[in-house]
Biopython code that builds the backbone (N, CA, C, O; Angstrom):
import numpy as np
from Bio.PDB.StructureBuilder import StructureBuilder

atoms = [
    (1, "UNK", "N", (0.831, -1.184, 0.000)),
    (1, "UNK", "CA", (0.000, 0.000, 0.000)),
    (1, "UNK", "C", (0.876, 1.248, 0.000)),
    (1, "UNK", "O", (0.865, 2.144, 0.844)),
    (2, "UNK", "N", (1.648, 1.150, -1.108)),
    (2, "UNK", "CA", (2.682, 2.611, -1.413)),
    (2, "UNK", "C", (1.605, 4.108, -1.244)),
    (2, "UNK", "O", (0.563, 4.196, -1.894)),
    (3, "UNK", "N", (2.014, 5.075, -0.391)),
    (3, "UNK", "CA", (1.118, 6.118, -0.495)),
    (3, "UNK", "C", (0.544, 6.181, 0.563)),
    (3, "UNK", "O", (0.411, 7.331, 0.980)),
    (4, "UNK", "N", (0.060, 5.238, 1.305)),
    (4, "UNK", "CA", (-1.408, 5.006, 2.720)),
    (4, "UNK", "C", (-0.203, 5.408, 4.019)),
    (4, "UNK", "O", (1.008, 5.225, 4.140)),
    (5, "UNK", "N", (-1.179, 5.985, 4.789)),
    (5, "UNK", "CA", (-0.212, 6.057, 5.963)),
    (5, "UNK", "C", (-0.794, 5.362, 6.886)),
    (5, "UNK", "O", (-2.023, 5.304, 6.912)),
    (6, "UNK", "N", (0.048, 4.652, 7.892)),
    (6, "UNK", "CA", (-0.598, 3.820, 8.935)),
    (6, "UNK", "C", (-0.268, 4.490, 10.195)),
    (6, "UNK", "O", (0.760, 5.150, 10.347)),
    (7, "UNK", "N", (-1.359, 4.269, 11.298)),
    (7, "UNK", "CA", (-1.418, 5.289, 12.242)),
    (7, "UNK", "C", (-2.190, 4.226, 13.008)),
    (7, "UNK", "O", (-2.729, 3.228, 12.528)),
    (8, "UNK", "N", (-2.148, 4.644, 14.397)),
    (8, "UNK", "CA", (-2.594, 4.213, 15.725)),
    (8, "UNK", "C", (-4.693, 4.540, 15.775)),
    (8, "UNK", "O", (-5.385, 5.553, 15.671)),
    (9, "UNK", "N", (-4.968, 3.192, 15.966)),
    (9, "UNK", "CA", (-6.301, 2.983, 16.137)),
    (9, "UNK", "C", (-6.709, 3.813, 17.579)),
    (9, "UNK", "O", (-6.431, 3.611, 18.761)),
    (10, "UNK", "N", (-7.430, 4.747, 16.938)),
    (10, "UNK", "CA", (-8.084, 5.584, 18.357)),
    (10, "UNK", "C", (-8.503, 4.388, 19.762)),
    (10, "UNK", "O", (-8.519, 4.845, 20.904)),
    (11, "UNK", "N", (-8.727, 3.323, 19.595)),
    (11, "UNK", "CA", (-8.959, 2.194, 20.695)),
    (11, "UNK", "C", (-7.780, 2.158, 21.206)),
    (11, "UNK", "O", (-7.708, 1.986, 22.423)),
    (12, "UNK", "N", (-6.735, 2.286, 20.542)),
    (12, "UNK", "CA", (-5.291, 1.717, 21.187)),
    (12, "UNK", "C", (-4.934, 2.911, 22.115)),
    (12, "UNK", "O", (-4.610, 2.850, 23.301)),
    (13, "UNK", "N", (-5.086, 4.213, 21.180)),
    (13, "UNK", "CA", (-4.873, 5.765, 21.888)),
    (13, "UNK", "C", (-5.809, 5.656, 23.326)),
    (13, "UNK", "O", (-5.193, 5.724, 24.389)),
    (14, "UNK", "N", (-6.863, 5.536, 23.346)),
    (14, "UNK", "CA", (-7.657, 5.760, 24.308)),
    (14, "UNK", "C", (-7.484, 4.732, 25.656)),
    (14, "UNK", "O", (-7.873, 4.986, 26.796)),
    (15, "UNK", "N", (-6.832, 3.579, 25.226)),
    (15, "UNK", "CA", (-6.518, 2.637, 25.939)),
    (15, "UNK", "C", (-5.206, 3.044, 26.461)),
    (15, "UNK", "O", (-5.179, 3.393, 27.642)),
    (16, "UNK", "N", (-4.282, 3.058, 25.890)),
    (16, "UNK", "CA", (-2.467, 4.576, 26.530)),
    (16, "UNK", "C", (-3.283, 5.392, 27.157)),
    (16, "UNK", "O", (-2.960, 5.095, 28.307)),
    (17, "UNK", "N", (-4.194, 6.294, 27.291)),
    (17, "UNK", "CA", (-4.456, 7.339, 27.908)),
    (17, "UNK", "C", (-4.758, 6.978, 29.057)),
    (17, "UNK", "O", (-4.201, 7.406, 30.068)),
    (18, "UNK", "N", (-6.215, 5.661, 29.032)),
    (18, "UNK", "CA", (-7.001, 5.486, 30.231)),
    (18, "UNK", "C", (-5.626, 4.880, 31.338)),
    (18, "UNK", "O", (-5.637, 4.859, 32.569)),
    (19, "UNK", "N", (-4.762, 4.528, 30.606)),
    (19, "UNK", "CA", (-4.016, 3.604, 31.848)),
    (19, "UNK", "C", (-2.986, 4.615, 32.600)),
    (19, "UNK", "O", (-2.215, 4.153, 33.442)),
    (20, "UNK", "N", (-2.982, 6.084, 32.267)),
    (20, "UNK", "CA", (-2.147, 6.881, 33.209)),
    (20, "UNK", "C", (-2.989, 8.148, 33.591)),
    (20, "UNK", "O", (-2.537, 9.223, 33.985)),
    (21, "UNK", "N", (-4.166, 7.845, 33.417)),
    (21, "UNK", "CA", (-5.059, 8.611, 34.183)),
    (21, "UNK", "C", (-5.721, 8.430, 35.707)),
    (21, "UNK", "O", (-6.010, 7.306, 36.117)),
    (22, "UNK", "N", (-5.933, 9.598, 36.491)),
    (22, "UNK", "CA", (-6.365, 9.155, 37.658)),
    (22, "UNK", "C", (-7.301, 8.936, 37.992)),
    (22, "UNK", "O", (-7.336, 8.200, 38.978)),
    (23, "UNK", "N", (-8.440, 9.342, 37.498)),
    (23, "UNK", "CA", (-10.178, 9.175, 37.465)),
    (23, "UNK", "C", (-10.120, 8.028, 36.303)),
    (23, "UNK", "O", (-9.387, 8.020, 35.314)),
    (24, "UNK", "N", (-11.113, 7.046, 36.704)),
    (24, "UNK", "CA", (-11.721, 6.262, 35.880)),
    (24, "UNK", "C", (-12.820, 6.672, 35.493)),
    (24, "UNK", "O", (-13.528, 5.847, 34.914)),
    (25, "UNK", "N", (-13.300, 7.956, 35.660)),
    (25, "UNK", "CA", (-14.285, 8.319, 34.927)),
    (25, "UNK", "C", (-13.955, 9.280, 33.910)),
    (25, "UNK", "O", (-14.841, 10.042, 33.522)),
    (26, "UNK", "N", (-12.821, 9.344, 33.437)),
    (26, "UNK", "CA", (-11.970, 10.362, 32.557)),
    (26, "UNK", "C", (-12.406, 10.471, 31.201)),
    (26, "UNK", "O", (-11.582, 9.875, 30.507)),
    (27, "UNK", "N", (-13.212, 10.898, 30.583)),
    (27, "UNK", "CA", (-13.692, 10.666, 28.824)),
    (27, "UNK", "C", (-12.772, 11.584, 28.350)),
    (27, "UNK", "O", (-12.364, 12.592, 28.928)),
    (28, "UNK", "N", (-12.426, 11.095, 27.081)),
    (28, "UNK", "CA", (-11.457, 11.615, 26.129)),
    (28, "UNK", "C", (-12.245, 11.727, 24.644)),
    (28, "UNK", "O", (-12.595, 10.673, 24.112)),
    (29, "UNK", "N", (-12.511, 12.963, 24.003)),
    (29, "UNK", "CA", (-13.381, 13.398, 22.832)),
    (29, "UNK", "C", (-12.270, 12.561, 21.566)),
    (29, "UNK", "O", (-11.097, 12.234, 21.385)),
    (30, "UNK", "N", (-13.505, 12.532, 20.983)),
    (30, "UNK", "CA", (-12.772, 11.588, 19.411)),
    (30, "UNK", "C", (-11.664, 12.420, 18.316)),
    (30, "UNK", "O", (-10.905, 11.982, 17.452)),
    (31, "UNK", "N", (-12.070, 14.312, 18.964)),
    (31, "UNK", "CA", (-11.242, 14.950, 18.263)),
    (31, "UNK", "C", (-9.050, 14.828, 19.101)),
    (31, "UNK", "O", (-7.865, 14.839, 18.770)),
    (32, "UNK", "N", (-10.132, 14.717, 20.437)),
    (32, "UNK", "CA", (-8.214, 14.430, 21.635)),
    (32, "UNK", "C", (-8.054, 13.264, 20.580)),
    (32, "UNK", "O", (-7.707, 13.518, 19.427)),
    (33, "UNK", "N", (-8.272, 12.194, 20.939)),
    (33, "UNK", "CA", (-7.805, 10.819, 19.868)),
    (33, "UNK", "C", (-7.388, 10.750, 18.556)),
    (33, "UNK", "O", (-6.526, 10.044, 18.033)),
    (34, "UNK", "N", (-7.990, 11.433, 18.183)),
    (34, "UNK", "CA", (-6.975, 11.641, 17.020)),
    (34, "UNK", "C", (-6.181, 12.898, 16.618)),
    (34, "UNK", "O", (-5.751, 13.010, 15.470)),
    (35, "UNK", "N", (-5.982, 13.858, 17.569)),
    (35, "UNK", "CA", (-4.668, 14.123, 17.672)),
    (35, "UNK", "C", (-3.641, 13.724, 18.436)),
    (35, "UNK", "O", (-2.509, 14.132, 18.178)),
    (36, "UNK", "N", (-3.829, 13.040, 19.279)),
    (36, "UNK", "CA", (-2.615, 12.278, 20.184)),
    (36, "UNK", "C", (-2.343, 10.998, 19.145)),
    (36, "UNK", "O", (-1.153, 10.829, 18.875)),
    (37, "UNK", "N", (-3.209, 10.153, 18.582)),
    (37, "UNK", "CA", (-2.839, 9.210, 17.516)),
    (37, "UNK", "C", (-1.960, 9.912, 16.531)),
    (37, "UNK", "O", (-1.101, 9.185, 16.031)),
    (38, "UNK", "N", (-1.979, 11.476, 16.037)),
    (38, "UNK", "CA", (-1.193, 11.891, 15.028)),
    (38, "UNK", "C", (0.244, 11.912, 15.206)),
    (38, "UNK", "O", (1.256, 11.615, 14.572)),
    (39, "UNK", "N", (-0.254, 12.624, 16.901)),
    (39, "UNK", "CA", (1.352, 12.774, 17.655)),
    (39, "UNK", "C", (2.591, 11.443, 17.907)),
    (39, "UNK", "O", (3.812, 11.560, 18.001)),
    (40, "UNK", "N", (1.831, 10.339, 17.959)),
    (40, "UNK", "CA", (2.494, 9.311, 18.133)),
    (40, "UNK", "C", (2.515, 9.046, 17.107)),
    (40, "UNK", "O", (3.431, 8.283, 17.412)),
    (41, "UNK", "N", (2.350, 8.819, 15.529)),
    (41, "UNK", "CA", (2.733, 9.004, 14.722)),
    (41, "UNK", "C", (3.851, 9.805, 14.226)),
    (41, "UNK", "O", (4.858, 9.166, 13.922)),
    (42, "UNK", "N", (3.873, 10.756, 14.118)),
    (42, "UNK", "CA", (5.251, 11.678, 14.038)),
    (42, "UNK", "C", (6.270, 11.366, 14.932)),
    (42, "UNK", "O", (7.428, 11.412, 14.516)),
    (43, "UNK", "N", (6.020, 11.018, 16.232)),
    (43, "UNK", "CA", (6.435, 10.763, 16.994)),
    (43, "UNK", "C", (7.553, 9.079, 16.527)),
    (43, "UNK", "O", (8.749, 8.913, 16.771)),
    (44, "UNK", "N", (6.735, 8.257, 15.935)),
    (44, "UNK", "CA", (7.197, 6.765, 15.473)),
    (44, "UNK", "C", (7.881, 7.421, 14.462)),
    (44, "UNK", "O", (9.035, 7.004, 14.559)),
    (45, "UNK", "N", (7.809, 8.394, 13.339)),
    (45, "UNK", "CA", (8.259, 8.565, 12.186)),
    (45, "UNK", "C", (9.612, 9.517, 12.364)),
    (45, "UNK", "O", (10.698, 9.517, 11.785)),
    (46, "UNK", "N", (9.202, 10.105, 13.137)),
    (46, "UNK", "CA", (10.777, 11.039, 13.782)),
    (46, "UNK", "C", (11.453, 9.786, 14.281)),
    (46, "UNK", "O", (12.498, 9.546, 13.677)),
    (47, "UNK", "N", (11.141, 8.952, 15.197)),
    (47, "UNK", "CA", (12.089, 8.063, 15.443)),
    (47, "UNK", "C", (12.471, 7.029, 14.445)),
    (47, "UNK", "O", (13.505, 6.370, 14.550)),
    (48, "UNK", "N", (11.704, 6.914, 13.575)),
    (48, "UNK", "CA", (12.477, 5.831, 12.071)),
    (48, "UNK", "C", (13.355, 6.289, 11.357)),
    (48, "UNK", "O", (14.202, 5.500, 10.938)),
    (49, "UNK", "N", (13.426, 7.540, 11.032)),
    (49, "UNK", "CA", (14.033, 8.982, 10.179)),
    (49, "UNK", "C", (15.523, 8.965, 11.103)),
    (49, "UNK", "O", (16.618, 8.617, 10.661)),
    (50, "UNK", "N", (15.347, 9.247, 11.928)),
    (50, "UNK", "CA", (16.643, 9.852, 12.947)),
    (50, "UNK", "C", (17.262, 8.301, 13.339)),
    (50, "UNK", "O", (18.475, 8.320, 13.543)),
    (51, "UNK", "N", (16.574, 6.899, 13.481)),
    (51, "UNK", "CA", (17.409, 5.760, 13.668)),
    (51, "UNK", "C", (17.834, 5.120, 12.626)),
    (51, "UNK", "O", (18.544, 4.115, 12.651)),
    (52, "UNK", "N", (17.223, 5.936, 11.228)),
    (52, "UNK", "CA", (18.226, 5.632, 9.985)),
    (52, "UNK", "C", (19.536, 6.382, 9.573)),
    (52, "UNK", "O", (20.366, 6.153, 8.694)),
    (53, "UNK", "N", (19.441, 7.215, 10.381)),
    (53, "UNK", "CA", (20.352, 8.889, 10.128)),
    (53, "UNK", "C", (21.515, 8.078, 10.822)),
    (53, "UNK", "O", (22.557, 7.775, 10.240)),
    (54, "UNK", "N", (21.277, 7.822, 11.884)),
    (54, "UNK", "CA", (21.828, 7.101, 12.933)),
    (54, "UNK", "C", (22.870, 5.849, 12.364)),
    (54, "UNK", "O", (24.100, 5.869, 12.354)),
    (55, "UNK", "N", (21.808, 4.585, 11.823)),
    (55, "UNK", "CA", (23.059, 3.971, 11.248)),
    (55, "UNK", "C", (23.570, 4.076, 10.245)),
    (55, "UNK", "O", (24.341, 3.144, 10.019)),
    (56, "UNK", "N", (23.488, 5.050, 9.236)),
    (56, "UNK", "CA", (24.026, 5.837, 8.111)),
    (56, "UNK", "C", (25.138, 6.371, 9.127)),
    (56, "UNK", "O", (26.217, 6.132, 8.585)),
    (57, "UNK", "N", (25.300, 6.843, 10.071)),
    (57, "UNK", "CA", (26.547, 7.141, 10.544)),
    (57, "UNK", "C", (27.244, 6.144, 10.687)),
    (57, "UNK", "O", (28.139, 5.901, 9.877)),
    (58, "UNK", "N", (27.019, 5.427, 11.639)),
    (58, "UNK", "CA", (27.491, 3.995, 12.094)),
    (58, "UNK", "C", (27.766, 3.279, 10.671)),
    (58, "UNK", "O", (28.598, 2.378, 10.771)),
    (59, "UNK", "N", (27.339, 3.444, 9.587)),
    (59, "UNK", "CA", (27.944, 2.534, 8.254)),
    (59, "UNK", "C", (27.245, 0.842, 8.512)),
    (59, "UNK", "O", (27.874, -0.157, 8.165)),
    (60, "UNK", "N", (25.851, 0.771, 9.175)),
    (60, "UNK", "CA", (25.377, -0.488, 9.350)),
    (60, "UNK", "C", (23.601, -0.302, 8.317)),
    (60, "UNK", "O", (22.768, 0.604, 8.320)),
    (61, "UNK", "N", (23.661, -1.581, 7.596)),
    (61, "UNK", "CA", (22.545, -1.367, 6.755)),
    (61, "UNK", "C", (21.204, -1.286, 7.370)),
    (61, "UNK", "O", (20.323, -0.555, 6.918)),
    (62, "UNK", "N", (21.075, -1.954, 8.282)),
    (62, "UNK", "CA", (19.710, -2.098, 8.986)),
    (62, "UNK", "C", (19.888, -1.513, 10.402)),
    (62, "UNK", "O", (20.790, -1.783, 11.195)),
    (63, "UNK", "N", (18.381, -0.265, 10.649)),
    (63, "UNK", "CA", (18.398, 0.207, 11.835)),
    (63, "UNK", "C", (18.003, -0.508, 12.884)),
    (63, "UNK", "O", (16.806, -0.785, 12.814)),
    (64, "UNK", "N", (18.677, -1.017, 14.067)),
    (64, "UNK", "CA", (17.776, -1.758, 15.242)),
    (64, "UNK", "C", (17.913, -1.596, 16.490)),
    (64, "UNK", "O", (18.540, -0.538, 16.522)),
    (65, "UNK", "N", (17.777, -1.877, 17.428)),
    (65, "UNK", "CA", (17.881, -1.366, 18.920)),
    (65, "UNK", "C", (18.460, -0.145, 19.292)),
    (65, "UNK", "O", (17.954, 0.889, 19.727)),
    (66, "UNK", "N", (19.973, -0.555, 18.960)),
    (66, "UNK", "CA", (20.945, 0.285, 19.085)),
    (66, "UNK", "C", (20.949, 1.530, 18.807)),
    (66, "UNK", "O", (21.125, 2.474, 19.578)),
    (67, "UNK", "N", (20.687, 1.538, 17.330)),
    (67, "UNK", "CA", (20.463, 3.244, 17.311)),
    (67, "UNK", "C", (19.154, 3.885, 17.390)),
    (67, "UNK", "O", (19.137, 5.015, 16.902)),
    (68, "UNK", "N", (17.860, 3.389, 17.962)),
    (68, "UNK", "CA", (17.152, 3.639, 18.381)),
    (68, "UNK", "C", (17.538, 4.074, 20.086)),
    (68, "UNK", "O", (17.036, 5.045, 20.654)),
    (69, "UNK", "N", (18.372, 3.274, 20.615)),
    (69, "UNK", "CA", (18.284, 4.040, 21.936)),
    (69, "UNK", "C", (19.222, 5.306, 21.929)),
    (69, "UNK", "O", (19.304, 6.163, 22.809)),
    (70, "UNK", "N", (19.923, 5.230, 20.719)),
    (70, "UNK", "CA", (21.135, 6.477, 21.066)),
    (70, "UNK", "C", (19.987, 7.605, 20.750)),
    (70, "UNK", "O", (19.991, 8.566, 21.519)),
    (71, "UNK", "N", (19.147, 7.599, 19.856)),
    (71, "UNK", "CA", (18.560, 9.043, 19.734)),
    (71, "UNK", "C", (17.262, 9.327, 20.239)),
    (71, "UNK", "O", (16.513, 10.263, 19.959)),
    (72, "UNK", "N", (17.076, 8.180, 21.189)),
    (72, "UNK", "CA", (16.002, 8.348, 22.070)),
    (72, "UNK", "C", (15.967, 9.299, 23.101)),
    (72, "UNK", "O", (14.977, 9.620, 23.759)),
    (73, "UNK", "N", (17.394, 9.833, 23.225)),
    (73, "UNK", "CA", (17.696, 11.406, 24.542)),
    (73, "UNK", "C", (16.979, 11.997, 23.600)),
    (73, "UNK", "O", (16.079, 12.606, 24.180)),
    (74, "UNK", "N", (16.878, 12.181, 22.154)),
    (74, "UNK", "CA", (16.607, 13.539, 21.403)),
    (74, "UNK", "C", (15.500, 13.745, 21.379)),
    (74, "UNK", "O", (15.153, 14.921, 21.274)),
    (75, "UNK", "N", (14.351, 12.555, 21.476)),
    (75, "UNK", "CA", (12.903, 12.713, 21.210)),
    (75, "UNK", "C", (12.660, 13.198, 22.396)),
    (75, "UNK", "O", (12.243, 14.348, 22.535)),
    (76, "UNK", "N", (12.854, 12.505, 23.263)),
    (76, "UNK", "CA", (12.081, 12.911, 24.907)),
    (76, "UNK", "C", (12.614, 14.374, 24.860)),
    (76, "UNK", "O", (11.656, 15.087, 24.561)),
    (77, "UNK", "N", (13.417, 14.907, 24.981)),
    (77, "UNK", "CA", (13.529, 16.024, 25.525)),
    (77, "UNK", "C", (13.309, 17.090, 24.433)),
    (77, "UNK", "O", (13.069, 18.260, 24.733)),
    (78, "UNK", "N", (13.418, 16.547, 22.828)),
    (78, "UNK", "CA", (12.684, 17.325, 22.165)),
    (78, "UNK", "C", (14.698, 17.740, 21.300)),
    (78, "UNK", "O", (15.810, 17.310, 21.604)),
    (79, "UNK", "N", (14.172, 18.837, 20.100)),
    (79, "UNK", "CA", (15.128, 18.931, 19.236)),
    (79, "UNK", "C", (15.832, 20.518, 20.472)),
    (79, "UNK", "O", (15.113, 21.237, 21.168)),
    (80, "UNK", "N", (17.507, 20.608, 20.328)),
    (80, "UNK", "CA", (17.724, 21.196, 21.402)),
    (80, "UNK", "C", (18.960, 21.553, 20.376)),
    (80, "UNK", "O", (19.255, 20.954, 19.341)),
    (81, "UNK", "N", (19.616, 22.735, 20.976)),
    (81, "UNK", "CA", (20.974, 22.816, 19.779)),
    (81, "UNK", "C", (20.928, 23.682, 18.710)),
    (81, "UNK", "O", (21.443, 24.791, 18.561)),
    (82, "UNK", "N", (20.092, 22.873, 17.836)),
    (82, "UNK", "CA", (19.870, 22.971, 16.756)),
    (82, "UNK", "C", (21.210, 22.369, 15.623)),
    (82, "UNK", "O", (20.906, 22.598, 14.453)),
    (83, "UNK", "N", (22.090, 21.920, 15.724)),
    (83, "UNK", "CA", (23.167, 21.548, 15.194)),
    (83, "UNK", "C", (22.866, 20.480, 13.955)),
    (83, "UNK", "O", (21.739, 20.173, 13.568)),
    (84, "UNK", "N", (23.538, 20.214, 13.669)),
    (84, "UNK", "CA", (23.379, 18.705, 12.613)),
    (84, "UNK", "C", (23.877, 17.337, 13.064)),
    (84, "UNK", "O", (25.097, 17.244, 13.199)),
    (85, "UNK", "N", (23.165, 16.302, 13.311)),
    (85, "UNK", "CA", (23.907, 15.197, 13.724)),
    (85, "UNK", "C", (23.158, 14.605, 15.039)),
    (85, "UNK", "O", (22.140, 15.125, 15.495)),
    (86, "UNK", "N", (23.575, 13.835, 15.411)),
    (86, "UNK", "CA", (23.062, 13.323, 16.407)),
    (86, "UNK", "C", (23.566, 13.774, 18.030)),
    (86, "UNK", "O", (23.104, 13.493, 19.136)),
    (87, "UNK", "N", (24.604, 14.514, 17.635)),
    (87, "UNK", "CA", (24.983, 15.468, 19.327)),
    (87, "UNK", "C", (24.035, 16.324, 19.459)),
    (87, "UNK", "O", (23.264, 16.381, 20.417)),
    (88, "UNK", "N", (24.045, 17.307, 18.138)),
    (88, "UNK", "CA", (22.676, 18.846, 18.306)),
    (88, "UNK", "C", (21.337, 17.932, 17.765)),
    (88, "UNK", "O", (20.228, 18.425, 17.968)),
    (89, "UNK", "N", (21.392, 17.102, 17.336)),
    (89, "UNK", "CA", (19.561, 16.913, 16.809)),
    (89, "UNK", "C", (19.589, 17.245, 15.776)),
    (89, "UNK", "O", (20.483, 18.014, 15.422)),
    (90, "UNK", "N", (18.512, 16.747, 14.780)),
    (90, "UNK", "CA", (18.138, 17.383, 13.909)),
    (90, "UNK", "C", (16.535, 18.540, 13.563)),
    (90, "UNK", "O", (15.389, 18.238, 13.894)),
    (91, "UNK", "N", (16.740, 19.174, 13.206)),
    (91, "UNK", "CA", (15.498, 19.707, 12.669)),
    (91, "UNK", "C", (14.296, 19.137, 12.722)),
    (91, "UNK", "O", (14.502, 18.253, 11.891)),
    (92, "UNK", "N", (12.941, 18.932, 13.148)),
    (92, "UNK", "CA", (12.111, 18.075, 12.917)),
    (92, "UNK", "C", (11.502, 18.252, 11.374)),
    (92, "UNK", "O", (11.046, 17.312, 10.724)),
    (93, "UNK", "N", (11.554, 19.168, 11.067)),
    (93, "UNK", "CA", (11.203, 19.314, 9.583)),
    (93, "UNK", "C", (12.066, 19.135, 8.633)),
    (93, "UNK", "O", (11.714, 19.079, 7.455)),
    (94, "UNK", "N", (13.221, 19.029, 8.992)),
    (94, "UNK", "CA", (14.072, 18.264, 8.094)),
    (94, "UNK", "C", (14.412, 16.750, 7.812)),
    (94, "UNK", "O", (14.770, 16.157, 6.795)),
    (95, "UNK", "N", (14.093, 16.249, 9.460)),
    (95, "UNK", "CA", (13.574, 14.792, 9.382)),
    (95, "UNK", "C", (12.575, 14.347, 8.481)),
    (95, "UNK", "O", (12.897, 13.518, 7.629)),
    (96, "UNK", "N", (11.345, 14.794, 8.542)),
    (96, "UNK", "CA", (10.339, 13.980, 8.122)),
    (96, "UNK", "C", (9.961, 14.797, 6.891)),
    (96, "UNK", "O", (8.827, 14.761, 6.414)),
    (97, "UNK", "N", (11.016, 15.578, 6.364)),
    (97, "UNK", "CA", (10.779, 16.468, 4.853)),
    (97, "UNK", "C", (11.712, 15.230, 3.846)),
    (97, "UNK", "O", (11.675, 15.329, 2.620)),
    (98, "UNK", "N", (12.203, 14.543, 4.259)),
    (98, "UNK", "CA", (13.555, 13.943, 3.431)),
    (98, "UNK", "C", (13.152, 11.754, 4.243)),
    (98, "UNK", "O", (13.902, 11.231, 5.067)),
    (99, "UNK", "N", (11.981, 11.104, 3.703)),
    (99, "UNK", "CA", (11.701, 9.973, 3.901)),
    (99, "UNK", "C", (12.099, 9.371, 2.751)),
    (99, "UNK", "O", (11.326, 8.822, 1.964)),
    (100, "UNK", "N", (13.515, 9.470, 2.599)),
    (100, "UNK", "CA", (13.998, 8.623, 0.914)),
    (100, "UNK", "C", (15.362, 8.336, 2.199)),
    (100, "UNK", "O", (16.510, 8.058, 1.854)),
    (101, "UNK", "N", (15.017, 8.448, 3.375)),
    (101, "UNK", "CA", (16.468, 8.534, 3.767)),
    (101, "UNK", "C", (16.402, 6.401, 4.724)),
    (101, "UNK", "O", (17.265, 5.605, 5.095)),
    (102, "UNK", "N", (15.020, 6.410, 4.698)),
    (102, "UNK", "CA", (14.380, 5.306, 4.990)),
    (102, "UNK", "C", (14.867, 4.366, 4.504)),
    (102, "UNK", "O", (14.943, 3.388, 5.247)),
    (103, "UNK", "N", (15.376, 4.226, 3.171)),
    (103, "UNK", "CA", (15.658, 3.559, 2.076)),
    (103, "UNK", "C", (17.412, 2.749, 1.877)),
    (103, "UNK", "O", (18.341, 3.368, 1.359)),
    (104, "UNK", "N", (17.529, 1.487, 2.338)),
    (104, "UNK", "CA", (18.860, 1.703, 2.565)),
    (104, "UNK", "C", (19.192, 0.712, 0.834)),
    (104, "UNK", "O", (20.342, 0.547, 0.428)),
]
sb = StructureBuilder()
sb.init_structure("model")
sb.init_model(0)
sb.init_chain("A")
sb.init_seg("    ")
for serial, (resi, resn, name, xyz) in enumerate(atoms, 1):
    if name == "N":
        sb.init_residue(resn, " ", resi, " ")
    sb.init_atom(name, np.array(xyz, "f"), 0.0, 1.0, " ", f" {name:<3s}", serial, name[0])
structure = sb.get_structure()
């Protein structure tokens, strides 16, 4: 399915939410759900982008654990620096402007 984007089933979103909430009577609108489904989306796609960047440094064909945890400081705390590389981060719009980088 070249073209389709795959994204997080609002059941799955709403199910992450209910389990770090403190009221069990907590309702979450269908418009919250699918923007937190978007966010974790970008969120998965910034991290595929940047753990390919990653072993394109490293000179290894396939991305896996490893360089997923090295640029996992960058997501949580967000793009910081601004530099090039994996010390400053990259751009988030330069990440997910350039998905040919996916491609080994």
């Amino acid at each position: 399915m070249e073209g389709a984007e795959a994204g997080f089933r609002k059941e799955l979103v709403s199910r992450l939410l209910h389990l770090h909430f403190r009221d069990d009577k907590t309702k979450v609108s269908g418009d919250a759900l699918q923007l937190v489904a978007e966010l974790l989306r970008i969120f998965v796609v910034e991290a595929a982008v940047r753990g390919a960047r990653q072993a394109q440094a490293e000179d290894v064909a396939l991305v896996d654990v490893d360089q997923l945890e090295k640029v996992l400081p960058q997501l949580v705390r967000g793009v910081e620096g601004g530099g090039s590389g994996p010390e400053g981060g990259w751009p988030v719009t330069d990440c997910l402007s350039t998905p040919q980088l996916l491609d080994f």
